[in-house]
C-alpha positions in Angstrom: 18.3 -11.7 5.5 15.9 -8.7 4.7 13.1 -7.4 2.7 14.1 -6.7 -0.9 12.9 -2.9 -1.1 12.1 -3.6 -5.3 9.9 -6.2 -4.7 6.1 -5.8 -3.4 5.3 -8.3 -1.1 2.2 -10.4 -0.5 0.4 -9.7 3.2 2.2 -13.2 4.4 5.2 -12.5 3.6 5.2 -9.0 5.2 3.5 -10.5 8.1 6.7 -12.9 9.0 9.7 -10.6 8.0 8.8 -6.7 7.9 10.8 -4.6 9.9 12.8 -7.0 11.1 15.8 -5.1 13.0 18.5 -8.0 14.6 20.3 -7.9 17.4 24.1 -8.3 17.1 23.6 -12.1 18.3 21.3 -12.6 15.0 18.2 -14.2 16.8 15.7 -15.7 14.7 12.3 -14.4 16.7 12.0 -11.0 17.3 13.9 -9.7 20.4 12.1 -8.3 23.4 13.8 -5.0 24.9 12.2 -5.3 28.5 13.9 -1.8 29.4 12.3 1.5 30.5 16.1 3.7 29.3 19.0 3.4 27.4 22.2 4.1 27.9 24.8 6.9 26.2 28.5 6.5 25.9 29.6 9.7 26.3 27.0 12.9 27.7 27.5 14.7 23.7 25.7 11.5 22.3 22.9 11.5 25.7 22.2 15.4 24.2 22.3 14.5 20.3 19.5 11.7 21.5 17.4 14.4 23.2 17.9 17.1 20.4 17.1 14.6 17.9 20.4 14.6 15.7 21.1 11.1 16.8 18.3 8.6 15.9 18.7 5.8 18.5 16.4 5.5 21.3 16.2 7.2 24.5 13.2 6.2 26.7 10.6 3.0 26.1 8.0 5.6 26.5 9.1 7.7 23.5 10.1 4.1 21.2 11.4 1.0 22.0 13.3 -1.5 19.5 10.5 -4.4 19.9 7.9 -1.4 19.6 9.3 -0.2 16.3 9.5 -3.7 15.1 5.6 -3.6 15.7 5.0 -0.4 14.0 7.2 -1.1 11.0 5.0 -4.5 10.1 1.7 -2.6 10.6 2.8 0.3 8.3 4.0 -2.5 5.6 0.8 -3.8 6.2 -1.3 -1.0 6.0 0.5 1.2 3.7 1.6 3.9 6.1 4.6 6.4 6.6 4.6 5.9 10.3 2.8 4.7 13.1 2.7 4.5 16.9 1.1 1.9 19.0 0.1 2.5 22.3 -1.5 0.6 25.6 -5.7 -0.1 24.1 -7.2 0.4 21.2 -9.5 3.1 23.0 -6.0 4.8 23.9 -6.1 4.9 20.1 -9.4 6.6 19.6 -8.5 8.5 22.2 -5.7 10.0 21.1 -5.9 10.1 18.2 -8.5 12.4 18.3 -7.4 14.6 21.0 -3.8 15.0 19.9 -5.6 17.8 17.3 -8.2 19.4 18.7 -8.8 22.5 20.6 -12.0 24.7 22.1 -13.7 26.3 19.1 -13.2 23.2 16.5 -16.0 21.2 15.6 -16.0 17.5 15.1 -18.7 15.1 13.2 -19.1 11.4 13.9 -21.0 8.3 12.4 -23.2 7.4 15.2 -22.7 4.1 14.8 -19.9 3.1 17.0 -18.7 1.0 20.1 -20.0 2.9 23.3 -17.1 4.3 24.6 -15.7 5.9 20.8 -19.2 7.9 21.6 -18.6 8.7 25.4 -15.1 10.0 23.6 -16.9 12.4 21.2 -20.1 13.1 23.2 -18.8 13.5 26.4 -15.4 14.4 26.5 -14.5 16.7 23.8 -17.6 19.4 24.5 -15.6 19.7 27.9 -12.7 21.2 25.9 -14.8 23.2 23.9 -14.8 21.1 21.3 -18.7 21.1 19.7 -19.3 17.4 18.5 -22.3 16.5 15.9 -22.7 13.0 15.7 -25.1 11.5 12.5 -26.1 8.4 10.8 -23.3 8.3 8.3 -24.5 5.5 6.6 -25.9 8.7 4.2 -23.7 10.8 2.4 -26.1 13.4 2.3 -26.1 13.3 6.2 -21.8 14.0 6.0 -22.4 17.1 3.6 -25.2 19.1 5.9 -23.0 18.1 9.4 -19.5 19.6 7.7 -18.6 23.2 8.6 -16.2 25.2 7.5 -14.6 24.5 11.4 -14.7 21.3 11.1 -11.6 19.9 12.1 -11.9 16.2 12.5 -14.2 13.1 11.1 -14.2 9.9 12.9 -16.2 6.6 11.4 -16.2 3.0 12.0 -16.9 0.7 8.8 -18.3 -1.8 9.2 -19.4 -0.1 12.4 -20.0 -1.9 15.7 -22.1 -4.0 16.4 -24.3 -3.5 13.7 -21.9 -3.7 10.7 -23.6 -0.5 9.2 -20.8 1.2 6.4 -19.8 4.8 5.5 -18.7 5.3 2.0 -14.5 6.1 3.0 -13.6 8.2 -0.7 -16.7 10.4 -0.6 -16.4 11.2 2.7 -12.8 12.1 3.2 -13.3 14.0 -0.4 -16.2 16.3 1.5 -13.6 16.8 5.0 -10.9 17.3 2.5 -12.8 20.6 1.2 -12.7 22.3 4.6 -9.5 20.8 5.6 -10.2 18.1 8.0 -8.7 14.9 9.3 -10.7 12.1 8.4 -9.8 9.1 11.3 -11.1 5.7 10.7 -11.2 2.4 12.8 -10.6 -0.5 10.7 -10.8 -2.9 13.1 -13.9 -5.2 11.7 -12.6 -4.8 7.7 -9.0 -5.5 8.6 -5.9 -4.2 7.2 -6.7 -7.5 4.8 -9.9 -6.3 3.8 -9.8 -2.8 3.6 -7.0 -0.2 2.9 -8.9 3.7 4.1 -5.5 5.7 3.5 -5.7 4.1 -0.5 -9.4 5.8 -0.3 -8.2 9.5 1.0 -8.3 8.7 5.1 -5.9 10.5 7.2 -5.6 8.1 10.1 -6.2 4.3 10.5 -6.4 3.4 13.8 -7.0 -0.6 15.4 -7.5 -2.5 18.9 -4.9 -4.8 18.4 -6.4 -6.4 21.0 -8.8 -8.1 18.6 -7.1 -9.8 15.1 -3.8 -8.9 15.1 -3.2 -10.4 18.3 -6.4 -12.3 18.0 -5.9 -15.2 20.7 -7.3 -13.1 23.8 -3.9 -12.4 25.3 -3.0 -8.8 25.3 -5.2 -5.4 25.0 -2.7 -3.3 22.4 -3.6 -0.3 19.7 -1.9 1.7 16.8 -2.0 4.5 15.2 -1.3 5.3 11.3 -1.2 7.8 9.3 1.3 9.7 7.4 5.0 10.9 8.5 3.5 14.3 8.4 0.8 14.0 10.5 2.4 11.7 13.1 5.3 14.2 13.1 3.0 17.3 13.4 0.1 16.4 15.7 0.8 12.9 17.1 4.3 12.4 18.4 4.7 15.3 20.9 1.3 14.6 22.5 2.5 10.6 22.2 5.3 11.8 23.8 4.2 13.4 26.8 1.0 11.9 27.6 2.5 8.5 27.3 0.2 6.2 26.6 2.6 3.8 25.2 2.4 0.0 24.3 4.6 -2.0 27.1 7.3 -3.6 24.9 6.2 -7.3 25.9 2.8 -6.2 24.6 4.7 -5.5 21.5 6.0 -8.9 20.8 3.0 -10.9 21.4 1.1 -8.6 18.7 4.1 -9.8 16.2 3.4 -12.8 17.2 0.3 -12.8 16.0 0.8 -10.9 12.9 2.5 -14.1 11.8 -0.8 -15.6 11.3 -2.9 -13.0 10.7 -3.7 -13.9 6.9 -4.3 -17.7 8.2 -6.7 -16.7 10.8 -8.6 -14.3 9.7 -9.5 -16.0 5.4 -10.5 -18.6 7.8 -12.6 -16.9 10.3 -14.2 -15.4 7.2 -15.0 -18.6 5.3 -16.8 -19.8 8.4 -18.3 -16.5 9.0 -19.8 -16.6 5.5 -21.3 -20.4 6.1 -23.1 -18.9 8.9 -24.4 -16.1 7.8 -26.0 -17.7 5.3 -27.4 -20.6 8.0 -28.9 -17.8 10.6 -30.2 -15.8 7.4 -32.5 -18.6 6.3 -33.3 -19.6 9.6 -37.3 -18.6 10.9 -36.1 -17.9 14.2 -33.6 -14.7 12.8 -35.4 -11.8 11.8 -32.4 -10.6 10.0 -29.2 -11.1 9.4 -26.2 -8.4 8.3 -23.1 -9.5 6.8 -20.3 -7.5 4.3 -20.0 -10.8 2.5 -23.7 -10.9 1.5 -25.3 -9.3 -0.9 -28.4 -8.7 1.1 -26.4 -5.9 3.0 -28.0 -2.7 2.8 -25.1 -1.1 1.6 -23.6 -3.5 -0.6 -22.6 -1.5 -3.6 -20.8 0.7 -1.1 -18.9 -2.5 0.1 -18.0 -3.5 -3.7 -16.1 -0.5 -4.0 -14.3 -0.2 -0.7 -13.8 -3.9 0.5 -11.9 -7.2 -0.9 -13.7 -9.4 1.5 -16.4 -10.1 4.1 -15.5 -10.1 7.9 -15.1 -12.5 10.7 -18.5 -10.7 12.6 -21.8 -11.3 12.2 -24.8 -9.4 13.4 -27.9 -10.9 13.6 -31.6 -10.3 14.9 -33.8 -12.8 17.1 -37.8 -12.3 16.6 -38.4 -12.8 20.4 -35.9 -10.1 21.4 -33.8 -10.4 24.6 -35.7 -13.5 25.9 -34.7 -15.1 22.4 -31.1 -13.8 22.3 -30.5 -14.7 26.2 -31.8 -18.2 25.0 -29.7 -18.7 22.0 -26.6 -17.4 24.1 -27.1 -19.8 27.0 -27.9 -23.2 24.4 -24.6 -22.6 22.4 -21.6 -25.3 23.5 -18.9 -24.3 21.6 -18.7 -20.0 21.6 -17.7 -17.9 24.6 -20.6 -15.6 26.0 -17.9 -12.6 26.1 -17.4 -9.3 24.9 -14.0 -9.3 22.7 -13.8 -10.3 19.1 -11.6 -11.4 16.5 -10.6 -13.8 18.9 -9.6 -17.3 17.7 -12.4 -18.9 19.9 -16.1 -17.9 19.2 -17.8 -15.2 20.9 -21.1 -14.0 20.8 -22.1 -10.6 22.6 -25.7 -9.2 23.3 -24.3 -5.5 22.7 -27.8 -4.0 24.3 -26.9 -5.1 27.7 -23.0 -5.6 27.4 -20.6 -3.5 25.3 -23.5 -0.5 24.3 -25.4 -0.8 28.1 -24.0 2.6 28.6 -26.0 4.2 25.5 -29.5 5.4 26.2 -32.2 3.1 25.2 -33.3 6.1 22.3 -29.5 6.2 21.1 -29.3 2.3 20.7 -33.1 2.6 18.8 -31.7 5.2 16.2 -28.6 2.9 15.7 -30.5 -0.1 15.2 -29.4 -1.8 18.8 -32.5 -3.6 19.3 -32.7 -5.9 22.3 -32.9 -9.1 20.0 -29.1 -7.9 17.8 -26.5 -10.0 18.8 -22.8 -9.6 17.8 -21.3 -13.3 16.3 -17.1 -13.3 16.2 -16.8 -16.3 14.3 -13.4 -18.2 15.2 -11.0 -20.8 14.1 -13.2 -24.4 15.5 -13.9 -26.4 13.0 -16.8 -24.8 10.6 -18.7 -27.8 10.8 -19.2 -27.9 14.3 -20.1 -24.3 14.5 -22.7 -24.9 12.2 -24.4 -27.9 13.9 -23.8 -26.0 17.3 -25.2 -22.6 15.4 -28.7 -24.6 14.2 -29.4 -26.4 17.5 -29.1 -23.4 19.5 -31.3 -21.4 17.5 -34.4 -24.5 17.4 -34.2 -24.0 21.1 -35.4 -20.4 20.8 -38.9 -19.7 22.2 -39.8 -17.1 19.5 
């Protein structure tokens, strides 16, 4: 049984069949190819593989069968030509963005992004020659002064990490677009669920797999995708010889997890929303940011780009760390850890965890303040999150 190509499938249904390619014994699960080669029948077909006139596969750090099974369901998911997933979702940042550039290019970024997207851009591409700007793109105005006519590649997060700030996708990729850049955005926190960038002009989508898709803290995992074009024209050779591949077993638990990704994550989001709307009424919380709400800064900009709210929460304490560290330490049910879109609860105190390594000013200018903590809502029961939620927060010593 496959996919009927004339029919447009919902998100579930893609999410349990797409891409499927059987075995010859017809297994029902997905088969796992734990191989590093393949083998040729004859030394013509070994060269057609390596010249490229035969399609099959020749090494598992090229493509692998389970690995193209994995990139097939994210491109049905996502809408895109092609894809390649490889060992991290920073392997994906990584990547993605160095697969293209070269000394003399020039390079703007949202400043508001995990810590180690901005060591990427801040650090490591000046050492190539590569200058980097970096701005609040929460402001289009900011995107249109920062582009130059060298300006080969934009790179975003929205909703951005930790503090769920949003750049408006079309506009954006319509001002790159003028001067020929790739625009590269990390979806991660919208979900291919909630937010489609290539349907709003992106050039590259890029995930840590490690979070939703396979979203129960097993495996770390990214993708890359984008069009055939692109992937054939910057990404593959690099891919190719750099080889930061995904391991094929890697590969199976993420489509194991894209099974329930729909499940999980409209009920993550349900929850999320319940609590959002608990911490924003609360005295302790001097605010609260959610896409869901209506009180987000930039919810207009969310109206037009997103189909629903997200399973994170960012929130502020009045008493800064003391009050965070409190909350944090009261809480029964969530994880103190620093992954998310997990399927337990986690909450995160990005100043001294996941951002530590930004200065003190950087953090400032993005809104980091010592009281923000990050919230991954999971899959307990809503309820119970609540009640555990409201106690925790009448502990803290504002």
């Amino acid at each position: 049984m496959t996919l009927r190509k004339d029919i447009k499938y919902k998100p579930a249904t893609l999410m349990a069949h797409a891409g499927i390619n059987r075995s010859s014994f017809n297994e029902a699960a997905e088969a796992l190819f734990l191989t590093q080669g393949f083998a040729y029948e004859t030394a013509e077909l070994a060269e057609k593989r390596f010249d490229g006139t035969d399609p099959g596969f020749v090494y598992s750090r090229y493509a692998n069968p389970t690995n193209d099974i994995f990139e097939k369901r994210m491109c049905a998911l996502e809408g895109a030509q092609e894809a390649r997933a490889v060992a991290s979702g920073m392997a994906a940042v990584a990547n993605a963005i160095l697969c293209f550039v070269k000394a003399g290019d020039h390079f703007v970024a949202s400043q508001a992004m995990f810590g180690s997207c901005r060591y990427i851009i801040e650090t490591v591409l000046p050492r190539f020659g590569v200058e980097a700007t970096i701005i609040d793109g929460s402001k289009i105005e900011n995107w249109q002064m920062a582009i130059r006519h060298n300006t080969k590649g934009i790179f975003f997060e929205t909703p951005a990490n930790p503090t769920l700030n949003i750049v408006d996708i079309r506009a954006v990729c319509d001002l790159a677009h003028q001067v020929g850049a790739t625009v590269i955005v990390d979806n991660v926190f919208a979900t291919p669920l909630y937010q489609k960038p290539l349907e709003l002009g992106a050039d590259v989508v890029i995930y840590s797999t490690t979070k939703h898709i396979d979203g129960q803290g097993r495996c770390l995992g990214g993708i890359v995708l984008s069009s055939h074009d692109w992937i054939t024209r910057e990404f593959h050779d690099y891919f190719r010889h750099t080889g930061p591949a995904m391991s094929p077993f890697t590969a199976w638990i993420m489509l194991k997890g894209l099974e329930t990704l729909p499940l999980r994550v409209e009920r993550m989001t349900a929850s999320a929303a319940k609590i959002a709307e608990l911490l924003a009424n609360h005295p302790a919380v001097a605010q609260c940011i959610y896409p869901g709400r209506q009180d987000h800064p930039q919810a207009d900009i969310i109206a037009k780009q997103m189909t629903g709210g997200c399973s994170v929460i960012a929130f502020e304490l009045k008493g800064g760390k003391h009050a965070a560290f409190d909350f944090c330490n009261s809480l029964a049910i969530p994880m103190i850890s620093n992954n998310l879109g997990d399927a337990k609860t986690i909450i995160t105190h990005p100043a001294t965890t996941t951002h530590q390594s930004v200065s003190a000013e950087a953090r400032a200018q993005l809104g980091i303040s010592d009281g923000l903590l990050r919230f991954s809502i999971g899959l307990e029961d809503c309820g119970d999150l609540l009640a555990d939620v409201e106690q925790a927060l009448d502990r803290v010593k504002t």
